[in-house]
mmCIF file of the C-alpha atoms, coordinates in Angstrom:
data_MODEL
# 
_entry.id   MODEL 
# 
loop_
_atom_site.group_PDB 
_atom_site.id 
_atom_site.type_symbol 
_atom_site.label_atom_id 
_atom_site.label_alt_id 
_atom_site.label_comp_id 
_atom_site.label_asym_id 
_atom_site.label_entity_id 
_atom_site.label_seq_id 
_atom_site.pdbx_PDB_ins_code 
_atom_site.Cartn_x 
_atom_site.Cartn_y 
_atom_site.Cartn_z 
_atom_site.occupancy 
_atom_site.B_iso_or_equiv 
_atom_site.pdbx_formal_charge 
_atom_site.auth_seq_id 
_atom_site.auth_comp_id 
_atom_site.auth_asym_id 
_atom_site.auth_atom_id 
_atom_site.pdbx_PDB_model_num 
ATOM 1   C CA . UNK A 1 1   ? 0.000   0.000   0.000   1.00 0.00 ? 1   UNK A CA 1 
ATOM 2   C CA . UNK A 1 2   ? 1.298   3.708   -0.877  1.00 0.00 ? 2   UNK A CA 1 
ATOM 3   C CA . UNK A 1 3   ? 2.317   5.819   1.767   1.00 0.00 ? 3   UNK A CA 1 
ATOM 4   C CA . UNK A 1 4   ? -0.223  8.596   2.917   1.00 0.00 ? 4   UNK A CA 1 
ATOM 5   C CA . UNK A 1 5   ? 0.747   12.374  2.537   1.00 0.00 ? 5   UNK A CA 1 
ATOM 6   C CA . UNK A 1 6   ? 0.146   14.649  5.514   1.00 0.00 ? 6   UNK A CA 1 
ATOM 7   C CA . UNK A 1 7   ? -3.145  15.896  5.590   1.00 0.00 ? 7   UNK A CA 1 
ATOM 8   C CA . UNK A 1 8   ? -2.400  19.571  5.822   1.00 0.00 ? 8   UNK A CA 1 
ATOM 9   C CA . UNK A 1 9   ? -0.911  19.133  2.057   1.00 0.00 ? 9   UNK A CA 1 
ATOM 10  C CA . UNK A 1 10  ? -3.470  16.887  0.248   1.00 0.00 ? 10  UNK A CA 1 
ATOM 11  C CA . UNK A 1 11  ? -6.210  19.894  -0.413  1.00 0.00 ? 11  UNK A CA 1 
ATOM 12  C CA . UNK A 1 12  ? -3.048  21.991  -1.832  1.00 0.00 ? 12  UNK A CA 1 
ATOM 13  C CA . UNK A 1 13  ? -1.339  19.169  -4.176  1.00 0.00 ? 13  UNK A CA 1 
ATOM 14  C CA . UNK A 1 14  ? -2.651  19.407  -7.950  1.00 0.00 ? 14  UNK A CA 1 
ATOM 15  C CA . UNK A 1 15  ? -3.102  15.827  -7.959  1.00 0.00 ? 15  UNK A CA 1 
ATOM 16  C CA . UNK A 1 16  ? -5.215  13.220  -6.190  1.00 0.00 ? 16  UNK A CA 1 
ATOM 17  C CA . UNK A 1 17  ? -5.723  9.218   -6.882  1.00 0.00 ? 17  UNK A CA 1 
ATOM 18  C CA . UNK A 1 18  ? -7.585  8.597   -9.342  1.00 0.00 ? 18  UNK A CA 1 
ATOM 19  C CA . UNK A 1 19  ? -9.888  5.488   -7.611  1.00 0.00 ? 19  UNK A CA 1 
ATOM 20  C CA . UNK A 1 20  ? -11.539 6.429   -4.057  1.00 0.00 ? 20  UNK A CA 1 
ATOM 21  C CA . UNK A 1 21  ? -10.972 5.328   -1.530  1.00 0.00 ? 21  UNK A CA 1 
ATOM 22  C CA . UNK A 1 22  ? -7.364  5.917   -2.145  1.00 0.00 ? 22  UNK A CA 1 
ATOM 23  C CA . UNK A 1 23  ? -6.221  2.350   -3.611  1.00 0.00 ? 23  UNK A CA 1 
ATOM 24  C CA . UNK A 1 24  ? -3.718  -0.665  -3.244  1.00 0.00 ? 24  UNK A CA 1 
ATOM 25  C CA . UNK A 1 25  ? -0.956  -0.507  -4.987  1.00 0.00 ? 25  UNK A CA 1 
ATOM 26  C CA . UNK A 1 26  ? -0.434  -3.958  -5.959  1.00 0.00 ? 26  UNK A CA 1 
ATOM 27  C CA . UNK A 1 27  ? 2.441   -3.524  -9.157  1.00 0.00 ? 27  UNK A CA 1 
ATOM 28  C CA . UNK A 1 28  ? 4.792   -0.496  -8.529  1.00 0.00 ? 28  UNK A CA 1 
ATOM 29  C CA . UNK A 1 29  ? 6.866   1.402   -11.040 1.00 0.00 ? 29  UNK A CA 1 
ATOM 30  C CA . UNK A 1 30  ? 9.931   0.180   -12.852 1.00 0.00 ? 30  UNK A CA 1 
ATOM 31  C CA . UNK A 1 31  ? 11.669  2.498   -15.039 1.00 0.00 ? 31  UNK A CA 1 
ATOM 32  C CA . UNK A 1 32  ? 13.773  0.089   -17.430 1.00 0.00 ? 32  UNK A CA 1 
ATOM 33  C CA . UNK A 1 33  ? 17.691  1.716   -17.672 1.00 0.00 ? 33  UNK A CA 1 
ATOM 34  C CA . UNK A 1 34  ? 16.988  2.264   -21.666 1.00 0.00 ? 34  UNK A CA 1 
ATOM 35  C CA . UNK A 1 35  ? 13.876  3.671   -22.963 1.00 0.00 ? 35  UNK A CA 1 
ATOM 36  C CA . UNK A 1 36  ? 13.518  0.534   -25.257 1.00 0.00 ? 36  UNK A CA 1 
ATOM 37  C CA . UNK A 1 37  ? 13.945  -2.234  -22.697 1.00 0.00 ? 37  UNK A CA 1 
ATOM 38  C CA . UNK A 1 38  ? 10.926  -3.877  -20.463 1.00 0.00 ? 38  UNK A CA 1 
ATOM 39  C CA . UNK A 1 39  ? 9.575   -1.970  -17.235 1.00 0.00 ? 39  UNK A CA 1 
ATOM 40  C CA . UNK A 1 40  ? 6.694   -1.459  -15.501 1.00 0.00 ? 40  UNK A CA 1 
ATOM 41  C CA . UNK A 1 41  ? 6.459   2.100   -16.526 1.00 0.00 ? 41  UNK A CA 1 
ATOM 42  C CA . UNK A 1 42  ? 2.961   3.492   -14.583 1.00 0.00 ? 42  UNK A CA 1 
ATOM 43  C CA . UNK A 1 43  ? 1.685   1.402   -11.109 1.00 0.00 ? 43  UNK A CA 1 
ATOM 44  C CA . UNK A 1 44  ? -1.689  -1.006  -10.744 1.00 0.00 ? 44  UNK A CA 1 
ATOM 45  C CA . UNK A 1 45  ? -4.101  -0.504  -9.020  1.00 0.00 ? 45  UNK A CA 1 
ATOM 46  C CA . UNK A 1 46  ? -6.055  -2.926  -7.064  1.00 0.00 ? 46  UNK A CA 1 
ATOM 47  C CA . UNK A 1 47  ? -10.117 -2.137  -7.757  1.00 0.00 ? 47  UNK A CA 1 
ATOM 48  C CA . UNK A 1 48  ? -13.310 -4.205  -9.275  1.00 0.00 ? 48  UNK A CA 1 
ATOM 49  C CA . UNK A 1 49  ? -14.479 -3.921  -12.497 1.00 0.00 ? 49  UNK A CA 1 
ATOM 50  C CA . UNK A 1 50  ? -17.094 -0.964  -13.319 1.00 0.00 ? 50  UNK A CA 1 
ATOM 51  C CA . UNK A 1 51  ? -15.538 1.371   -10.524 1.00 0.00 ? 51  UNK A CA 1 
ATOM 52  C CA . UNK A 1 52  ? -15.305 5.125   -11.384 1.00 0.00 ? 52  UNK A CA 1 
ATOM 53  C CA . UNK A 1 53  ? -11.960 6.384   -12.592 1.00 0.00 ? 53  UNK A CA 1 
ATOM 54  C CA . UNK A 1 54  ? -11.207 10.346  -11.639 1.00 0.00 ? 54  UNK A CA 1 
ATOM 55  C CA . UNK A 1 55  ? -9.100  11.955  -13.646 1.00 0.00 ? 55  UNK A CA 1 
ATOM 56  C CA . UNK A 1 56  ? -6.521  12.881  -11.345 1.00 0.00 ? 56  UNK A CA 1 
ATOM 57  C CA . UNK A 1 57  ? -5.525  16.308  -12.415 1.00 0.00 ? 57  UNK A CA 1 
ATOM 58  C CA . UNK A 1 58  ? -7.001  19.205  -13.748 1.00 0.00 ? 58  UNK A CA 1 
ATOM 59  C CA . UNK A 1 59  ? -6.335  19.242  -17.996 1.00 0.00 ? 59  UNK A CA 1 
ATOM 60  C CA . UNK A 1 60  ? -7.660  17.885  -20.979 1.00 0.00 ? 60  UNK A CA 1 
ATOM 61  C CA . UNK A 1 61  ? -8.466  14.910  -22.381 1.00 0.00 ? 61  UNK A CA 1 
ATOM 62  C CA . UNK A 1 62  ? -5.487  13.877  -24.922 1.00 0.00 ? 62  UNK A CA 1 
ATOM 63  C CA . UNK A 1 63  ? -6.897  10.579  -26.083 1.00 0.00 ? 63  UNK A CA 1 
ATOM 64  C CA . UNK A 1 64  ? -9.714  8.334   -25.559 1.00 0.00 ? 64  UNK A CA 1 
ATOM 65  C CA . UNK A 1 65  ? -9.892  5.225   -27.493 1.00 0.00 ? 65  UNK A CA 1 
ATOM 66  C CA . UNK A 1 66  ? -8.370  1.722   -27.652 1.00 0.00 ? 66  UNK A CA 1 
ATOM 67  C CA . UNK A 1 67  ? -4.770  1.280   -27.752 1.00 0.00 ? 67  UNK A CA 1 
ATOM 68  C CA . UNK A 1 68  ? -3.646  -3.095  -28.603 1.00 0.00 ? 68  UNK A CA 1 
ATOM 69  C CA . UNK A 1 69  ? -7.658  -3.564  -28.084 1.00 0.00 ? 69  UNK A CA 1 
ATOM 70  C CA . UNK A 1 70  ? -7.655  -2.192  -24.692 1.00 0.00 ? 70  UNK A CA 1 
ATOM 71  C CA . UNK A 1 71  ? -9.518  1.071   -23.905 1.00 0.00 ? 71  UNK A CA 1 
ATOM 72  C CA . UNK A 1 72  ? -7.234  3.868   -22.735 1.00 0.00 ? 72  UNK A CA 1 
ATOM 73  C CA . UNK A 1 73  ? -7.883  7.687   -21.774 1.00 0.00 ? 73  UNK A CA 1 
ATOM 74  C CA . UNK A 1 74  ? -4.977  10.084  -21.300 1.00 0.00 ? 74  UNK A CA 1 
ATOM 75  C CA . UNK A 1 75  ? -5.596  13.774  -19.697 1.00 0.00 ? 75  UNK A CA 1 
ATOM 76  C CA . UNK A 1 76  ? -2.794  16.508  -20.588 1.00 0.00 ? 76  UNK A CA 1 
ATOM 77  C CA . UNK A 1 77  ? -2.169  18.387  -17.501 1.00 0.00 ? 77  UNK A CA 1 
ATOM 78  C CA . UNK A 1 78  ? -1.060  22.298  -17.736 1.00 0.00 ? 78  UNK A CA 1 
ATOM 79  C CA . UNK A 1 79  ? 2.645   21.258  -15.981 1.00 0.00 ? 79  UNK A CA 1 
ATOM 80  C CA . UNK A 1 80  ? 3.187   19.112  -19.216 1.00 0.00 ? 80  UNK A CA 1 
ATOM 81  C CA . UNK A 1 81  ? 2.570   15.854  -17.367 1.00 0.00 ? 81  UNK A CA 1 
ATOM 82  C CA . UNK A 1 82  ? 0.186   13.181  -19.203 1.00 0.00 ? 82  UNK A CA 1 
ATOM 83  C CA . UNK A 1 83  ? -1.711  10.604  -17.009 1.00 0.00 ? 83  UNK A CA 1 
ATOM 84  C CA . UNK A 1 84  ? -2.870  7.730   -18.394 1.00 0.00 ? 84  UNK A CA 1 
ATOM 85  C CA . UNK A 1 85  ? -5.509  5.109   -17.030 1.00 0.00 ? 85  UNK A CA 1 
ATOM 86  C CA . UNK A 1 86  ? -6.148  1.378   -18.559 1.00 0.00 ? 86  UNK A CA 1 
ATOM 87  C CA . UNK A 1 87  ? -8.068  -0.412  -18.873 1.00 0.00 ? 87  UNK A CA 1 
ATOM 88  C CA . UNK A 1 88  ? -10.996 2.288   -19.117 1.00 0.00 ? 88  UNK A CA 1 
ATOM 89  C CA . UNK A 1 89  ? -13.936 2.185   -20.492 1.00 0.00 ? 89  UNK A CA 1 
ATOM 90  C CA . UNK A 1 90  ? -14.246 6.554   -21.402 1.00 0.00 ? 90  UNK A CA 1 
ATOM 91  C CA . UNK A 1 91  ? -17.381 8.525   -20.834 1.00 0.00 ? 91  UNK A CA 1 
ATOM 92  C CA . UNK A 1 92  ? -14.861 11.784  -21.977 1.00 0.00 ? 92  UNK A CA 1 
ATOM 93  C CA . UNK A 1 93  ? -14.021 12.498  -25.396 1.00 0.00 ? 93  UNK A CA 1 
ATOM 94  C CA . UNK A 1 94  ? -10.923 13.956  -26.967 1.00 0.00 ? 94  UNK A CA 1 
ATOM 95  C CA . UNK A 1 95  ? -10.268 17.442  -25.936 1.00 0.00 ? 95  UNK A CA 1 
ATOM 96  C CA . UNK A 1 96  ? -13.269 17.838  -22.607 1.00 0.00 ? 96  UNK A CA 1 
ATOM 97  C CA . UNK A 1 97  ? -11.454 19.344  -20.291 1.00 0.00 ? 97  UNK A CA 1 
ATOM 98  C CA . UNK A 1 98  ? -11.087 17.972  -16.960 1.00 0.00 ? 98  UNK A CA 1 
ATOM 99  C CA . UNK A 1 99  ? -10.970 18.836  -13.103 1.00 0.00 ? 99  UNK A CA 1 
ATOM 100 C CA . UNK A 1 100 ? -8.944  17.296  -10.465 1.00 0.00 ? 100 UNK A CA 1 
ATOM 101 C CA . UNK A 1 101 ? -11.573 14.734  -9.809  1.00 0.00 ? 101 UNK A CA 1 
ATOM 102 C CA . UNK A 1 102 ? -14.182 14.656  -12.579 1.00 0.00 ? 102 UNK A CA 1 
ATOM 103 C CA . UNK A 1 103 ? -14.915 11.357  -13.799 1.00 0.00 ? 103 UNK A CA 1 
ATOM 104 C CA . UNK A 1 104 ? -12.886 9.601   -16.607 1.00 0.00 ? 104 UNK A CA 1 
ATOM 105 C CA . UNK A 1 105 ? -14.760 6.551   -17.355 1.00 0.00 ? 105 UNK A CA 1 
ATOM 106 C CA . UNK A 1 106 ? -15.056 2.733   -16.052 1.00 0.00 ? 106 UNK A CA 1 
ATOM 107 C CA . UNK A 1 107 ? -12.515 0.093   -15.078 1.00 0.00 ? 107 UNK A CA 1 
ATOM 108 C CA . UNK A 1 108 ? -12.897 -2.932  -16.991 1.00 0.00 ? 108 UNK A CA 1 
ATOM 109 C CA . UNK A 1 109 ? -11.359 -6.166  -15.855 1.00 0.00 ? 109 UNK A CA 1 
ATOM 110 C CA . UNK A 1 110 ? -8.752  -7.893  -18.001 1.00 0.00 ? 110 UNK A CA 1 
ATOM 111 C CA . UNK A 1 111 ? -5.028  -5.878  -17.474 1.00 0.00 ? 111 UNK A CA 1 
ATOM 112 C CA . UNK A 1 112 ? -2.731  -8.146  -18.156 1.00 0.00 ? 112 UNK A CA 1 
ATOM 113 C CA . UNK A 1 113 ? -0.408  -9.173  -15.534 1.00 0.00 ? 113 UNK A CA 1 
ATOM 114 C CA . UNK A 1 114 ? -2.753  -7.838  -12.793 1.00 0.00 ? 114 UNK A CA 1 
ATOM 115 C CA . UNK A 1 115 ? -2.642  -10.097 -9.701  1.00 0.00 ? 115 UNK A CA 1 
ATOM 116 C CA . UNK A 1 116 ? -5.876  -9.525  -8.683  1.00 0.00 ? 116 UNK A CA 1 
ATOM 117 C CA . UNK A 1 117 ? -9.811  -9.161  -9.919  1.00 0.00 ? 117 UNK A CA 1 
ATOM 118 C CA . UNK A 1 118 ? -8.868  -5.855  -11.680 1.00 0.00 ? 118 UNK A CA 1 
ATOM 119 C CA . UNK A 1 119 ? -6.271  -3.239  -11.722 1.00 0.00 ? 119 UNK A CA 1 
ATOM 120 C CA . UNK A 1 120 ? -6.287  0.440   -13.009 1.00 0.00 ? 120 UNK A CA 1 
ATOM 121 C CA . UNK A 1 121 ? -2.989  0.553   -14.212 1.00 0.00 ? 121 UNK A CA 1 
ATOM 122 C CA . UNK A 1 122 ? -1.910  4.530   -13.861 1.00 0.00 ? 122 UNK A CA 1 
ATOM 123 C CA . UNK A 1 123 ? 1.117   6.111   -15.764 1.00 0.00 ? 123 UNK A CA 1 
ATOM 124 C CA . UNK A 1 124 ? 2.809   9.602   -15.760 1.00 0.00 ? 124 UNK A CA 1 
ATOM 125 C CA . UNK A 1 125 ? 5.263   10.824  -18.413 1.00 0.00 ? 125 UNK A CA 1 
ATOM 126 C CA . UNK A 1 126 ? 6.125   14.452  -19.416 1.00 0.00 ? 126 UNK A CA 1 
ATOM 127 C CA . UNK A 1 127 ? 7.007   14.289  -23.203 1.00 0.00 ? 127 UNK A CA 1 
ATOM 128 C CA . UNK A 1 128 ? 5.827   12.484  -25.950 1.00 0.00 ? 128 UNK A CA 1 
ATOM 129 C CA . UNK A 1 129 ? 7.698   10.112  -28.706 1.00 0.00 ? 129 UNK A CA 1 
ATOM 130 C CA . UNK A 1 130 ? 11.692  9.761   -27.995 1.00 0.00 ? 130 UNK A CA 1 
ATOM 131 C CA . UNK A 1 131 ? 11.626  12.501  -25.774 1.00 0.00 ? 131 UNK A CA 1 
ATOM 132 C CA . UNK A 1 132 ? 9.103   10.900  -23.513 1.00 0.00 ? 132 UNK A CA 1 
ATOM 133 C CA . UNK A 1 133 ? 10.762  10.716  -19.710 1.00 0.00 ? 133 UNK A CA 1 
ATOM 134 C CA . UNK A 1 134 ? 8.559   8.326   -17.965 1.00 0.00 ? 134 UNK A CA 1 
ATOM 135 C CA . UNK A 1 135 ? 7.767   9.137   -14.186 1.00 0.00 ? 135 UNK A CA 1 
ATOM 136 C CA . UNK A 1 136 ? 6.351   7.168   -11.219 1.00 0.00 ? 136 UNK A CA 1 
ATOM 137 C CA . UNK A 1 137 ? 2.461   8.341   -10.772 1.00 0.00 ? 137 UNK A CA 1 
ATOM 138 C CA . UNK A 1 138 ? 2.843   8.237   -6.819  1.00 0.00 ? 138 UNK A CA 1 
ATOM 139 C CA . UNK A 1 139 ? 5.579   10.597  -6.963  1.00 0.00 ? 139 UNK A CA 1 
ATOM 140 C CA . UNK A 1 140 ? 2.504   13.478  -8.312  1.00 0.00 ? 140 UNK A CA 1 
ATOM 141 C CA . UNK A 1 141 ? 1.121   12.578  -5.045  1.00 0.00 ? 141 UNK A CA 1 
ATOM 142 C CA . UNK A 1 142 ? 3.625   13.143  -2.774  1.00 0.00 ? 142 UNK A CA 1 
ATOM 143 C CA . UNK A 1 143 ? 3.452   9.399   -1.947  1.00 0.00 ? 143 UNK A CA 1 
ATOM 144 C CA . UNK A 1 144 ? 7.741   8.730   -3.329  1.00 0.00 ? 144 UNK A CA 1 
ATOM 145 C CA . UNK A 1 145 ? 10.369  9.372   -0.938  1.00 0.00 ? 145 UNK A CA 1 
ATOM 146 C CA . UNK A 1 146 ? 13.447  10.792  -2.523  1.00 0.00 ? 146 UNK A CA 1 
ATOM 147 C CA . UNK A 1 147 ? 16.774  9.489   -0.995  1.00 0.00 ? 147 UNK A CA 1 
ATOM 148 C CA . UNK A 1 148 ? 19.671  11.346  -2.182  1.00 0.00 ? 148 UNK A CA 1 
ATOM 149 C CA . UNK A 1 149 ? 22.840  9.535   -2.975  1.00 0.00 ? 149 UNK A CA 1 
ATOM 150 C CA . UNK A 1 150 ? 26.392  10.849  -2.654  1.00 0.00 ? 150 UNK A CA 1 
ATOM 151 C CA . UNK A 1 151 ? 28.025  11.532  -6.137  1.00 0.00 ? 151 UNK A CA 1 
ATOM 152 C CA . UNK A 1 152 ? 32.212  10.439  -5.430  1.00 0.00 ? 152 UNK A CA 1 
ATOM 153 C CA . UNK A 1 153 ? 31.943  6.755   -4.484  1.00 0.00 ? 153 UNK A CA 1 
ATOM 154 C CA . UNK A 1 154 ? 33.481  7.349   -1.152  1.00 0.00 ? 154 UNK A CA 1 
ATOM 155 C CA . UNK A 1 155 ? 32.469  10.553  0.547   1.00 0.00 ? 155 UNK A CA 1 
ATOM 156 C CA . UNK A 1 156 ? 34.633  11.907  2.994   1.00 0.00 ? 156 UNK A CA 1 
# 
């Protein structure tokens, strides 16, 4: 399960989860070292099928359609970040805009890999095409701790 952030900060973050009560993570993030290599690159969600998804930012809705079959919606966000959310059945169309929030659409069941009855699998990336930089979706809500390593290999 993700971390909670203080309470005193939630009301003031731009982002929220986008299933309520805040979810189970049950598949985290993992960034492959090359852009081209197998990762994990968003986190899943534990949920049942036909639960509301939120869009979790204020923006506008980038795409909603199927992507390999499966239905997908993506919401630009004014910062430059794009959240996605899969697989979700829309009740948005291209270019609505979006609050912090609003509803999205429906999970459906079938995410492959899920270990559980359904997951919302959730990504975050700023960028598009090569230039795409993939980020971890907890990290927009303040739920990533940041550890700070030293940069000679032995410190004084």
């Amino acid at each position: 399960m993700c971390p909670t952030p203080p309470a005193g900060d939630a009301a003031s973050r731009p982002y929220s989860a986008p299933l309520s009560p805040r979810p189970t993570v049950v598949t985290g993030f993992d960034a492959p070292e090359k852009r081209w290599q197998p990762g994990h690159r968003g986190v899943d969600f534990a949920a049942v099928p036909g639960v509301t998804v939120s869009a979790a930012g204020a923006g506008r809705v980038r795409f909603a359609g199927r992507v390999a079959g499966r239905p997908v919606v993506s919401v630009q966000h004014p910062d430059g970040v794009i959240t996605t959310y899969e697989p979700v059945e829309a009740t948005v169309d291209e270019g609505d805009h979006v609050s912090r929030g609003e509803p999205i659409g429906t999970l459906d069941a079938g995410h492959p890999g899920c270990p559980v009855l359904a997951c919302l699998h959730w990504g975050a990336r700023r960028g598009v095409g090569r230039d795409a930089e993939y980020l971890n979706p907890l990290g927009l809500l303040g739920a990533v701790r940041v550890r700070l390593k030293p940069l000679e290999k032995d410190p004084p």
